[in-house]
C-alpha positions in Angstrom: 7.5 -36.9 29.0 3.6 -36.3 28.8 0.8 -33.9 29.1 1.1 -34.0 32.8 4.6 -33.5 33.0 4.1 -30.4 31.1 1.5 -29.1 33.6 -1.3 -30.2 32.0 -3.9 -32.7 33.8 -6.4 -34.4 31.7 -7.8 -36.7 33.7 -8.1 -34.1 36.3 -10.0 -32.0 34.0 -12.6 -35.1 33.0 -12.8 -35.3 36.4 -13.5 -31.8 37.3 -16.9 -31.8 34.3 -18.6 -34.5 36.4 -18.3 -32.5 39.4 -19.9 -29.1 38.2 -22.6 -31.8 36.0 -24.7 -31.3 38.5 -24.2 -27.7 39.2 -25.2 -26.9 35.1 -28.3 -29.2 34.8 -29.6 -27.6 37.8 -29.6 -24.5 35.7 -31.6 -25.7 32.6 -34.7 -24.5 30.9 -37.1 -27.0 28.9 -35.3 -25.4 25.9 -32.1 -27.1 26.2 -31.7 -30.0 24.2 -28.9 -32.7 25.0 -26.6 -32.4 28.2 -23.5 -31.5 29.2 -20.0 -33.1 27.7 -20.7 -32.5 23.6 -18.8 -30.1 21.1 -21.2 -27.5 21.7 -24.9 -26.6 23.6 -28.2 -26.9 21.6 -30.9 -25.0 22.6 -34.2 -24.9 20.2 -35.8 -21.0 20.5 -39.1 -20.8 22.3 -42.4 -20.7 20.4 -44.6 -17.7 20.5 -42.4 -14.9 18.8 -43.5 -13.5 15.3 -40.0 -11.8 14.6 -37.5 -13.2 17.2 -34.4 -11.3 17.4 -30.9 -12.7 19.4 -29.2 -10.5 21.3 -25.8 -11.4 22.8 -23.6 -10.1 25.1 -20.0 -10.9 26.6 -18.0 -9.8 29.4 -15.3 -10.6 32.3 -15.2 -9.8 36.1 -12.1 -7.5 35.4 -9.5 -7.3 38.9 -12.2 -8.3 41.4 -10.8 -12.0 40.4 -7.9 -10.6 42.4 -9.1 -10.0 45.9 -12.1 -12.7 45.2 -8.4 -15.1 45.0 -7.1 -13.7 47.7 -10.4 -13.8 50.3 -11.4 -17.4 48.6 -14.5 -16.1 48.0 -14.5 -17.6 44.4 -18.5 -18.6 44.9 -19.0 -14.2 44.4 -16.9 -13.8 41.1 -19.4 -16.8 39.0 -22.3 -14.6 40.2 -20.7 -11.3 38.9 -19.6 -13.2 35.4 -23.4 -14.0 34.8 -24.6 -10.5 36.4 -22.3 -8.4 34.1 -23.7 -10.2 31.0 -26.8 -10.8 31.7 -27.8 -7.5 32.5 -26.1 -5.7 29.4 -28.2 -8.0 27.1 -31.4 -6.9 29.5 -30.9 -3.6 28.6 -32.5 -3.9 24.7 -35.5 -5.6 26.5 -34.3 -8.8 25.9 -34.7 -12.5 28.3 -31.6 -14.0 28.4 -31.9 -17.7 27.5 -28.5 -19.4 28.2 -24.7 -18.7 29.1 -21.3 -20.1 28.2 -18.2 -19.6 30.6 -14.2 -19.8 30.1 -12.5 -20.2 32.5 -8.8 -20.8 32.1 -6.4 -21.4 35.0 -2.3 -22.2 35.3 -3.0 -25.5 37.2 -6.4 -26.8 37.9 -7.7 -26.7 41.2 -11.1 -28.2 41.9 -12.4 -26.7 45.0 -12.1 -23.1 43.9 -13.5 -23.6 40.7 -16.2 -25.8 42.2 -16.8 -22.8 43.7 -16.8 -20.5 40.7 -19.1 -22.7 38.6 -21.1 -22.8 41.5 -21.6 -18.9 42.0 -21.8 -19.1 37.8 -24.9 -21.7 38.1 -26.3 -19.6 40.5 -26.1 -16.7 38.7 -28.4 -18.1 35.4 -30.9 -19.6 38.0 -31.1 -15.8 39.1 -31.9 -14.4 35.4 -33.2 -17.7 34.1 -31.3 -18.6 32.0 -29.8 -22.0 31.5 -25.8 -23.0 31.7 -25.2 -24.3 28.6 -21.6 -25.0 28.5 -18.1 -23.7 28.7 -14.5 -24.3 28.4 -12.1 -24.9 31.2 -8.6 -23.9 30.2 -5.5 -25.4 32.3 -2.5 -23.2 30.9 0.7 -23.7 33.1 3.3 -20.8 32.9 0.6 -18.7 31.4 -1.1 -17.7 35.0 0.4 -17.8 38.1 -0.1 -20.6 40.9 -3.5 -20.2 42.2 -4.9 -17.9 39.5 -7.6 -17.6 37.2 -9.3 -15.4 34.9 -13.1 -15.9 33.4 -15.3 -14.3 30.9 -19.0 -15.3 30.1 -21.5 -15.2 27.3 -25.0 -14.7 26.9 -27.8 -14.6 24.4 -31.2 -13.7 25.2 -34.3 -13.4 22.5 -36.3 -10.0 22.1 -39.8 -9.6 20.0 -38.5 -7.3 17.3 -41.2 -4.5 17.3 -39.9 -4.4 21.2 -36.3 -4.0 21.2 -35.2 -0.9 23.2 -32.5 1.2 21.0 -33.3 4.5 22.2 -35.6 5.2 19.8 -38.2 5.3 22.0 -37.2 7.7 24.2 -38.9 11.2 24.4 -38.4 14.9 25.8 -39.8 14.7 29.2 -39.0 10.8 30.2 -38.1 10.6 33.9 -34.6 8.6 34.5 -35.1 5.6 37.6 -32.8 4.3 39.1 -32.5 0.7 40.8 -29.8 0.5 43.4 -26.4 -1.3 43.1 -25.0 -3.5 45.7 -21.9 -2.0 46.3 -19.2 -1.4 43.8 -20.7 -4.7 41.4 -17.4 -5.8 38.6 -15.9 -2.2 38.1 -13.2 0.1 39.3 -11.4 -2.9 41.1 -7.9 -1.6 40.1 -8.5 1.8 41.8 -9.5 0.1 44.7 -6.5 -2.2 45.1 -4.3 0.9 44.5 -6.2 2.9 48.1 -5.6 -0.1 49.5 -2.2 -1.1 48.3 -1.1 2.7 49.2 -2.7 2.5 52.7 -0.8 -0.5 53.3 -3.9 -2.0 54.4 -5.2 -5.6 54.7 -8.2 -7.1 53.3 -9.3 -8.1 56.8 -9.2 -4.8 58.6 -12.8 -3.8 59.8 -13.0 0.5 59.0 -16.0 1.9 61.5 -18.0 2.7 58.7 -19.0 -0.6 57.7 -20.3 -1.8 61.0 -18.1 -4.7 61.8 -17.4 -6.1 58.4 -14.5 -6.8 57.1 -12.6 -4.8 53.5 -12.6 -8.4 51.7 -16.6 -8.5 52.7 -17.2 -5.5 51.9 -15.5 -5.5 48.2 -16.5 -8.8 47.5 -20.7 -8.2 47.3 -21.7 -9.5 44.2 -23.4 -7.9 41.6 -26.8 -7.3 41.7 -29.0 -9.3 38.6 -32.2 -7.6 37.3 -33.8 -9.5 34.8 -36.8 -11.1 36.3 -37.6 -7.6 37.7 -37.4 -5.5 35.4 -39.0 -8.5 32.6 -41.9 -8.4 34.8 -42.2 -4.6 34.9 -42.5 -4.8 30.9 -44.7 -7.4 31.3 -46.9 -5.7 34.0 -47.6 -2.9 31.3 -44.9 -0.5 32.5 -43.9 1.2 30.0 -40.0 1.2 29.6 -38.4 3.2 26.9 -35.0 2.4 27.7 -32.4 0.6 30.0 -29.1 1.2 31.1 -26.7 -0.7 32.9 -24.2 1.2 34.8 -21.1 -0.1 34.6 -17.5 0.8 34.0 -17.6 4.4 33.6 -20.4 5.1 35.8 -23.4 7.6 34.9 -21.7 9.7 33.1 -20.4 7.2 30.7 -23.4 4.6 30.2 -26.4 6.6 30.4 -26.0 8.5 26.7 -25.8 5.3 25.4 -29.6 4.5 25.8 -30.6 8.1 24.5 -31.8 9.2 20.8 -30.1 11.6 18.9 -30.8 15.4 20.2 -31.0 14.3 24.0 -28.9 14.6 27.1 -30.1 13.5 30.6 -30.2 16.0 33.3 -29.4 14.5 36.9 -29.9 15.8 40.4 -27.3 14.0 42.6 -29.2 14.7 45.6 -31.6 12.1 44.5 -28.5 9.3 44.9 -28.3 8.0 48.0 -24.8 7.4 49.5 -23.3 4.3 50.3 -20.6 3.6 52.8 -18.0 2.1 50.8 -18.3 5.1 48.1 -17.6 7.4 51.1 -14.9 5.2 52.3 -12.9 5.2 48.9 -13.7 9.1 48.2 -12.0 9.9 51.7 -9.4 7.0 52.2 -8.2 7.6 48.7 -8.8 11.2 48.3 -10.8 11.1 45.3 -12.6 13.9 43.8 -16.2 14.0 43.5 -15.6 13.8 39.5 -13.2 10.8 39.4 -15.9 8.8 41.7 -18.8 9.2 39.2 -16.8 8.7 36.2 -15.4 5.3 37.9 -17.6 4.0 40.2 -21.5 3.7 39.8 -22.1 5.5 43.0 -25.1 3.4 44.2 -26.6 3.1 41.4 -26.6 -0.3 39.2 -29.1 -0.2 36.9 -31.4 3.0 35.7 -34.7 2.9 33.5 -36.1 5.6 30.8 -40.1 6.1 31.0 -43.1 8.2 30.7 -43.6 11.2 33.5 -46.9 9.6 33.8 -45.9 6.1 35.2 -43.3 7.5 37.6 -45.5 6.2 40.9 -46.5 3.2 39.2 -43.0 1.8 38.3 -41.9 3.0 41.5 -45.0 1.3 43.6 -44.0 -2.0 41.1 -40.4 -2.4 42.0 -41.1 -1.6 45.7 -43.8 -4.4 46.2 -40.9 -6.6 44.6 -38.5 -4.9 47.6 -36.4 -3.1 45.3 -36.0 0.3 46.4 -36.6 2.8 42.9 -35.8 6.3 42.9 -36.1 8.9 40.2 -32.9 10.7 39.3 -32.8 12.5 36.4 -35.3 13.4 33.3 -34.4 13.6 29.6 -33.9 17.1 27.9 -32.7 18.3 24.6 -29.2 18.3 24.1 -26.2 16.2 22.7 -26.0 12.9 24.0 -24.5 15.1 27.7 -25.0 13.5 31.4 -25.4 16.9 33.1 -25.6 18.3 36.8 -22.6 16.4 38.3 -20.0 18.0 40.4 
């Protein structure tokens, strides 16, 4: 017996780093040094920063991986590994600067993960931030035929005197919100229960979305920020904090961008209401309170600043055709998301 007989396909795997070569060089910054094949990525740290400080971040897709599997839309799921990282480390103020995958898989099958590193290289061309390796894992027995799971890595570099903690943030700040593109990486499972429940199939077409199809619809990737929001700081907006609304929703990841003695105060009437949020509130009879504290309701990514630059942040992101909103403002309290159903 050998490797192969055991499930395990070397040469396939040799074979499959040429193919994505192309993908990951297409993704790198004048940073990176060496290419792609070597124990591990070198990247030398920009010049220019006085107190450079690396943030990093890691996450996965969660059970999205499931229906992306079963539509074959594996290009979405690279986009959402990136998104989810890249976005968390955003949220101290930092530029993400390069990203490493895993991806590990019971038997190796090229053109789906072509398609995943594909949606991954796209994903760090949309933050700018340069592929700088990854592992690909072939375990047979370990995942079934046909599946895969991921999770990604990140490190971006912040100025230390403007790292974003929360410490910054003051009585008064007005709360803005930057939309989401659907339900982005979280509260996958709950959807596959509505729809596992309903007996329905991933290519049934509901009159609220307009002719597309379930597997479309829940398959939107996740919306990345960085360049717009980097270029707000850099514009002179004056950003105290950043959240990034994942699982858990508002409730759960706004106080985590607040300083001690402060709750956020929302007005839900400010949030506009998407489709798909309606769908799975009345499909799966969910109450208002279990939809906020599992999905992020239309809202993906949400920004702390000064009363006074309320218009101009707003006019910014507008000119840059993102749609920003106020929703909330800061007030004393204890670390509480308040006015939700």
């Amino acid at each position: 017996m050998d490797y192969r007989d055991a499930g395990v396909d070397i040469k396939a795997g040799k074979s499959f780093v040429e193919r994505i070569r192309s993908s990951v060089h297409s993704t790198f910054r004048p940073e990176v040094i060496g290419g792609l094949g070597g124990f591990a990525g070198c990247f030398q740290l920009a010049e220019g920063y006085k107190e450079p400080v690396l943030v990093s971040g890691t996450d996965g897709v969660g059970t999205k991986l499931k229906i992306a599997q079963v539509t074959g839309c594996h290009h979405i799921v690279g986009i959402d590994l990136v998104a989810m990282c890249v976005n968390d480390v955003l949220t101290s103020g930092a530029e993400p600067l390069f990203f490493l995958d895993y991806l590990a898989t019971g038997k190796l099958e090229p053109k789906n993960l072509l398609d995943v590193v594909a949606g991954i290289a796209h994903g760090c061309k949309q933050a700018g931030c340069a592929l700088l390796g990854g592992e690909t894992a072939e375990m047979p027995g370990f995942y079934q035929s046909g599946e895969y799971d991921l999770a990604g890595f990140c490190v971006g570099v912040v100025e230390k005197r403007q790292i974003l903690d929360g410490s910054r943030v003051q009585i008064g700040d007005i709360a803005i919100a930057l939309p989401s593109s659907g339900l982005h990486s979280n509260g996958y499972s709950l959807v596959r229960e509505i729809i596992a429940n309903k007996k329905l199939k991933w290519s049934a077409r509901p009159t609220i979305f307009n002719g597309q199809s379930l597997g479309e619809i829940f398959t939107i990737p996740t919306h990345i920020y960085v360049k717009p929001v980097l270029a707000a700081r850099q514009a002179g907006i004056d950003i105290h904090a950043m959240a990034h609304i994942t699982g858990g929703g508002l409730p759960e990841n706004l106080p985590r961008c607040l300083g001690e003695g402060q709750s956020i105060e929302i007005d839900v009437k400010n949030i506009p209401k998407l489709p798909v949020f309606q769908w799975l509130a009345e499909t799966g009879g969910i109450s208002p309170q279990v939809m906020y504290d599992t999905f992020n309701m239309g809202i993906g990514f949400v920004l702390l600043l000064p009363v006074q630059q309320l218009e101009l942040a707003i006019d910014f992101f507008q000119k840059n055709d993102i749609s920003a909103f106020a929703i909330g403002e800061v007030v004393n309290g204890t670390g509480e998301i308040l006015g939700f159903p």
